[in-house]
C-alpha positions as CSV (number, residue, x, y, z in Angstrom):
1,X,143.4,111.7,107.3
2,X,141.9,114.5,105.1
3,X,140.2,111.6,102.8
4,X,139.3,109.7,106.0
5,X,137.5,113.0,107.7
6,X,135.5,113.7,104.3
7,X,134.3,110.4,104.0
8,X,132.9,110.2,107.8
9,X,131.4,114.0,107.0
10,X,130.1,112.0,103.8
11,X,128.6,109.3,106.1
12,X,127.6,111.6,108.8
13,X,125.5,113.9,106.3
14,X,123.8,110.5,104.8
15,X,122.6,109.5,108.4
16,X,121.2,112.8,108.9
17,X,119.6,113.0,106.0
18,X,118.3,109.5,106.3
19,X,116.7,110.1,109.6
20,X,115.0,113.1,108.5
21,X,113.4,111.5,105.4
22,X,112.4,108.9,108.5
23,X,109.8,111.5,109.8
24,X,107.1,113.6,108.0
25,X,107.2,117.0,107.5
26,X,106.3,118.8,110.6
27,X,103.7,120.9,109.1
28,X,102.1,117.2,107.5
29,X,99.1,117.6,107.1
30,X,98.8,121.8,106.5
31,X,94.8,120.6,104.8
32,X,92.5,118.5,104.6
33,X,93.2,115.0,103.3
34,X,90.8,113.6,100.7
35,X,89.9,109.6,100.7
36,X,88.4,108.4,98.0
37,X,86.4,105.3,98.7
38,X,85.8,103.5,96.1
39,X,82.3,102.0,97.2
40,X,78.4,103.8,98.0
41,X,77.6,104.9,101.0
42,X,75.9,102.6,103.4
43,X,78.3,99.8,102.5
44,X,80.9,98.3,104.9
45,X,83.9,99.7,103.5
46,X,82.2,103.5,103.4
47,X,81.1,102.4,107.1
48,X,84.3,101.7,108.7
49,X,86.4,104.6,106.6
50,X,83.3,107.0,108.4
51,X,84.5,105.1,112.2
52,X,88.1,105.7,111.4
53,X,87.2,109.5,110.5
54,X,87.0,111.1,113.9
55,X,90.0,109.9,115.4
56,X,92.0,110.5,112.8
57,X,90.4,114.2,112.3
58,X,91.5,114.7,116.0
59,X,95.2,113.0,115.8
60,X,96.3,114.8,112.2
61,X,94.6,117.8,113.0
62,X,93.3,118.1,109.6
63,X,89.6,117.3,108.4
64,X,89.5,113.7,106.8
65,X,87.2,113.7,104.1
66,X,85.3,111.2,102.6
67,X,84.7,111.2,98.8
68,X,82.9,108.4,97.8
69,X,83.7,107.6,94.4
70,X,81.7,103.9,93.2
71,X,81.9,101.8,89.7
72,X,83.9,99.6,87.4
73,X,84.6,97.9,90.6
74,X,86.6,100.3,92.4
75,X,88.4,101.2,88.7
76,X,87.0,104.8,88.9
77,X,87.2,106.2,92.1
78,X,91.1,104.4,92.1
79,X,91.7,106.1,88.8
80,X,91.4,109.7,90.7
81,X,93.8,108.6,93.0
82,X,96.3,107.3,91.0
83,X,96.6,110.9,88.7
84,X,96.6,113.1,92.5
85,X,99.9,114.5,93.3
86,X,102.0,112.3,95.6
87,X,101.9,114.5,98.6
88,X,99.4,112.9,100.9
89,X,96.7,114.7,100.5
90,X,94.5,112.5,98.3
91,X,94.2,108.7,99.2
92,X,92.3,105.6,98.1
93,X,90.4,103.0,99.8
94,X,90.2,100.3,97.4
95,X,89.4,96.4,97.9
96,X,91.0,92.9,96.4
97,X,88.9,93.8,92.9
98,X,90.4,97.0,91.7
99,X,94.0,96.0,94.1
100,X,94.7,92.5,92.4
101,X,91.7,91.3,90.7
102,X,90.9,93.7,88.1
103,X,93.9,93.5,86.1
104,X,93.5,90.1,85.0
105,X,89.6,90.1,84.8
106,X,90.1,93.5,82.7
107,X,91.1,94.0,79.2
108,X,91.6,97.6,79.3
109,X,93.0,99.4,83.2
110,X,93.1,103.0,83.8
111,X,96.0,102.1,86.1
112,X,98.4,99.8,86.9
113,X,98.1,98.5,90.6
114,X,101.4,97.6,91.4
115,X,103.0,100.5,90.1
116,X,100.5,103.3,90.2
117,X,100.3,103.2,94.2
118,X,102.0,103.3,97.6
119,X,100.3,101.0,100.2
120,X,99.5,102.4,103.3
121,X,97.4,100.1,105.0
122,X,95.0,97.1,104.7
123,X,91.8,98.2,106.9
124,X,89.7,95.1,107.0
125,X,89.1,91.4,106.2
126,X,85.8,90.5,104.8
127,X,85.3,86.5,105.5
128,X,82.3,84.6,103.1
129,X,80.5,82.1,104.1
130,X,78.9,79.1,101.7
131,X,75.3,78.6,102.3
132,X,72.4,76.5,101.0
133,X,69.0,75.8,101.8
134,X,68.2,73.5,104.0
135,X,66.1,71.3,101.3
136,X,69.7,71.0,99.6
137,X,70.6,67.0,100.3
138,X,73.9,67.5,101.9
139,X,74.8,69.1,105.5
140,X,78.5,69.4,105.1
141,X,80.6,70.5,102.5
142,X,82.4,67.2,102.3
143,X,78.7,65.8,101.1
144,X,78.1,68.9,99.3
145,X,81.4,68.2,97.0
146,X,80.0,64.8,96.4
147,X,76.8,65.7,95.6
148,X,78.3,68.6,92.8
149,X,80.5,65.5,91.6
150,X,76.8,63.3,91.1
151,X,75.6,65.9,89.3
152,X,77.8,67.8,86.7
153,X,76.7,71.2,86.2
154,X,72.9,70.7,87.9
155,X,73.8,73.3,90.8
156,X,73.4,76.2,91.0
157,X,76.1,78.8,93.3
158,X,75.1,82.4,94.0
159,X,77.2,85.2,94.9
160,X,77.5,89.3,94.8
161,X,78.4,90.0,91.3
162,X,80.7,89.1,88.5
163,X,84.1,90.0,89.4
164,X,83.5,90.2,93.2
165,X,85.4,88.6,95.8
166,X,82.4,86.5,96.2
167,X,82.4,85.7,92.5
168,X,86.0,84.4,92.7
169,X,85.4,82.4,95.8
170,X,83.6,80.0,94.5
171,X,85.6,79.7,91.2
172,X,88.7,79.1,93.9
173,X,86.2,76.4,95.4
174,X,84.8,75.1,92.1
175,X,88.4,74.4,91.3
176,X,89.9,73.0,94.2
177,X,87.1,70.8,94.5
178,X,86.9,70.0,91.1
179,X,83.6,70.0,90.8
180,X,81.2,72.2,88.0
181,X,79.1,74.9,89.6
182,X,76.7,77.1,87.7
183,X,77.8,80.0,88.9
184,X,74.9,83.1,89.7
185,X,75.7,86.9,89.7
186,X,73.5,88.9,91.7
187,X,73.4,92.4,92.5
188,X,74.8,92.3,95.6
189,X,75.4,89.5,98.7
190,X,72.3,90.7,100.4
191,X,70.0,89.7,97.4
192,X,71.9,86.1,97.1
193,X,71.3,85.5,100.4
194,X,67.9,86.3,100.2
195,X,67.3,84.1,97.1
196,X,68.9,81.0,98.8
197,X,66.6,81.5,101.8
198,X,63.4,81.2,99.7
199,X,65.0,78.6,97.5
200,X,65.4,80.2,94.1
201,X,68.9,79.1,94.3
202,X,70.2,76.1,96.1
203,X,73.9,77.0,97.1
204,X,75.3,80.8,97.3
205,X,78.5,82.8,98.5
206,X,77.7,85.6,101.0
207,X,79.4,88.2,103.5
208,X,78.8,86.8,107.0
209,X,76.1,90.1,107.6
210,X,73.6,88.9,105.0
211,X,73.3,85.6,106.4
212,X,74.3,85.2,110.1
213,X,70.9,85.9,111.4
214,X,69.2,83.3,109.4
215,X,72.2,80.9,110.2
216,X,72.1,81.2,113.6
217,X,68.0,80.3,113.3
218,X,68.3,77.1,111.0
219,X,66.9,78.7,108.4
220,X,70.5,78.7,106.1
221,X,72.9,76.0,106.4
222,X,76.6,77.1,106.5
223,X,78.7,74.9,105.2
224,X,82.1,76.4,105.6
225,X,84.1,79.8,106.3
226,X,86.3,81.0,103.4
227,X,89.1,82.8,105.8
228,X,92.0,80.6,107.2
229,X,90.3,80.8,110.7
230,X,87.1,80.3,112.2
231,X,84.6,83.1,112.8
232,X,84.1,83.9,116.3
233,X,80.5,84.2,115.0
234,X,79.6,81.1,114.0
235,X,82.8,78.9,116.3
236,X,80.9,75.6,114.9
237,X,81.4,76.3,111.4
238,X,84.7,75.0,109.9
239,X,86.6,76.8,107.3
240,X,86.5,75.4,103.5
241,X,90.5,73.9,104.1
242,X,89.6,72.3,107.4
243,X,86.3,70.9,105.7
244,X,88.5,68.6,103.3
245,X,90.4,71.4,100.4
246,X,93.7,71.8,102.5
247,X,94.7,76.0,101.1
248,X,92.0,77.2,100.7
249,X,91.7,81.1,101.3
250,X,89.5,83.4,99.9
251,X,89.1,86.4,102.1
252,X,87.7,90.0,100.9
253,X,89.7,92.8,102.1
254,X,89.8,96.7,101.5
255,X,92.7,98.9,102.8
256,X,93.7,102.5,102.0
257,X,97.1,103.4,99.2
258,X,98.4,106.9,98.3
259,X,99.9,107.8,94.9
260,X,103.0,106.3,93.9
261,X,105.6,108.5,94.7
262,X,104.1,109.9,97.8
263,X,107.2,110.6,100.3
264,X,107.7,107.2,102.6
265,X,107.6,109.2,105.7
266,X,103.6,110.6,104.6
267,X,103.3,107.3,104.4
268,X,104.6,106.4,107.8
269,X,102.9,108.8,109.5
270,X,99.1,107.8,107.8
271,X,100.2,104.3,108.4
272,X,100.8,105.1,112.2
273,X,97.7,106.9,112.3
274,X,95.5,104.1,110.7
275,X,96.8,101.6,112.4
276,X,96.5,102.9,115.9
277,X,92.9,103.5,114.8
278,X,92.3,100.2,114.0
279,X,93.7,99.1,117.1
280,X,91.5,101.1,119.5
281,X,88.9,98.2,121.4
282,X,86.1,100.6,120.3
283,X,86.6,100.8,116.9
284,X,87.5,97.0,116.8
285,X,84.3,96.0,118.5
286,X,81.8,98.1,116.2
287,X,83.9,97.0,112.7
288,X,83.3,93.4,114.4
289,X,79.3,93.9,114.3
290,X,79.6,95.1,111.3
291,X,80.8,91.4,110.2
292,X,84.6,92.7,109.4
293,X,87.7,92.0,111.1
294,X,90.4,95.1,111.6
295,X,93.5,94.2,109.8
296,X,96.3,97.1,110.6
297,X,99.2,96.5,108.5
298,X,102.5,98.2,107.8
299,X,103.4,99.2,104.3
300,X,105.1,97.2,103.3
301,X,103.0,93.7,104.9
302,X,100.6,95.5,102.5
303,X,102.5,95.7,99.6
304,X,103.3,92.1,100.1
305,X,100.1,90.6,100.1
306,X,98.7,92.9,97.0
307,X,101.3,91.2,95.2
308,X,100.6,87.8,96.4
309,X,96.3,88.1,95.9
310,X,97.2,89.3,92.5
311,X,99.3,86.1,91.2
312,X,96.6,84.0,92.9
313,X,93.4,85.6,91.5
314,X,95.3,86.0,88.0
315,X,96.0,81.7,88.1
316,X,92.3,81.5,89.4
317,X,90.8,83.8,86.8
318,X,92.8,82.5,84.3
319,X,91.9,79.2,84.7
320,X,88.1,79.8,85.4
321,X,88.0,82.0,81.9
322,X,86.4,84.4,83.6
323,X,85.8,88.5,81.6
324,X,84.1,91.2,82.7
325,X,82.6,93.7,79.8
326,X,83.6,96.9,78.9
């Protein structure tokens, strides 16, 4: 009986102790809580982190601020956070590049993704769109594939930058379509877009924001949405695997992480936070004209699809041979 009472103290203890670790500390947060985005100002990620900020000011109690931290595509500003101490009080906001991509498109890392960081929560998706000009000889993408297959290396694909999200989106669609795309880096989507409207460059990859307006007028034609849905911005348009290339997916994304070893409960309690955030109508309905869709996630639905994105973009990378300098 003596055993049998020590071992149910034993058990009685654990539970105890287990829901405690369940809950934040109840002075959490006693400061304010840096976020280091890993993008300019101006930009959509910078933009919805900045609509998140007063809410969460007013439901922590504690000043959110935002330390905008650009370059090496989201490598530096990620690097900070990965050295802070794990106690809550510095996060990251960092997107598919420095969360999956970067480790197989860079030789060298400051940091390991997988092991250097605690998700917390993805913020939003970013869907692309593929666009041409309307002199291109094919109004679909099922006669755009053919026309790529006629012509071997003769056109030419825009999109935001070597190593974007864009970038690797049309690898994916190069590949899955086996078809050979010269493939443009520009210095941005807005600037892609802008080159496919005057007809510098036939074909290009684009966030929806640089090139619904001129959609919607006839003056680009979309040929296909890279998220598994449709836009509720352009309903008409199907996406790439309805269009004829069953799996494709090649969404952006950005979301925020803590440093690895930050206490699960912090982690709980900024994941509640976010989330409910990102789940107000008003917050939903401004990141939506902003041509991004929420995406609140729990931890460990975060730390799921990191993983995931980074075996895909590692085959994709791989097999597209694509490096980014040094």
């Amino acid at each position: 009986m003596r055993h049998l009472a020590r071992a149910l103290a034993v058990l009685l203890a654990a539970g105890f102790t287990a829901a405690a670790s369940a809950q934040a500390p109840a002075d959490f947060p006693k400061q304010p809580i840096r976020t280091v985005v890993t993008f300019p100002p101006g930009g959509s990620a910078d933009a919805v982190v900045r609509m998140l900020v007063p809410r969460l000011n007013e439901k922590l109690g504690q000043q959110v601020i935002v330390d905008n931290r650009p370059g090496a595509g989201g490598n530096i500003g990620l690097s900070i956070v990965a050295k802070a101490p794990p106690d809550g009080y510095t996060l990251g906001v960092g997107a598919a590049g420095a969360l999956s991509a970067n480790s197989s498109l860079y030789e060298k890392m400051p940091f390991d993704p997988l092991k250097d960081f605690k998700p917390v929560s993805m913020l939003a998706a970013i869907p692309f769109v593929i666009i041409g000009n309307p002199s291109v000889a094919a109004k679909t993408q099922k006669d755009l594939i053919a026309l790529a297959k006629s012509q071997p290396g003769k056109l030419s694909i825009a999109h935001g930058g070597n190593g974007t999200a864009m970038h690797l989106s049309a690898a994916l669609f190069s590949q899955m379509a086996d078809v050979k795309l010269v493939e443009v880096p520009y210095k941005g989507s807005g600037p892609a877009a802008l080159d496919v409207l005057a007809g510098n460059v036939p074909l290009a990859v684009v966030d929806l924001p640089s090139a619904l307006q001129h959609i919607k007028a006839g003056k680009l034609v979309a040929y296909a949405v890279t998220s598994p849905q449709r836009l509720p911005q352009l309903p008409d348009v199907p996406t790439v695997s309805e269009a004829g290339l069953g799996g494709y997916d090649s969404t952006g994304w950005f979301g925020v992480v803590a440093p690895a070893g930050t206490p699960q409960a912090i982690v709980n309690r900024l994941n509640a936070e976010i989330t409910g955030a990102l789940n107000d109508e008003h917050i939903k309905a401004s990141m939506r004209n902003l041509g991004v869709e929420p995406a609140p996630t729990k931890p460990e639905e975060f730390e799921a699809y990191i993983r995931a994105e980074t075996q895909k973009w590692a085959k994709v990378i791989r097999t597209a041979n694509i490096k980014i300098e040094q």
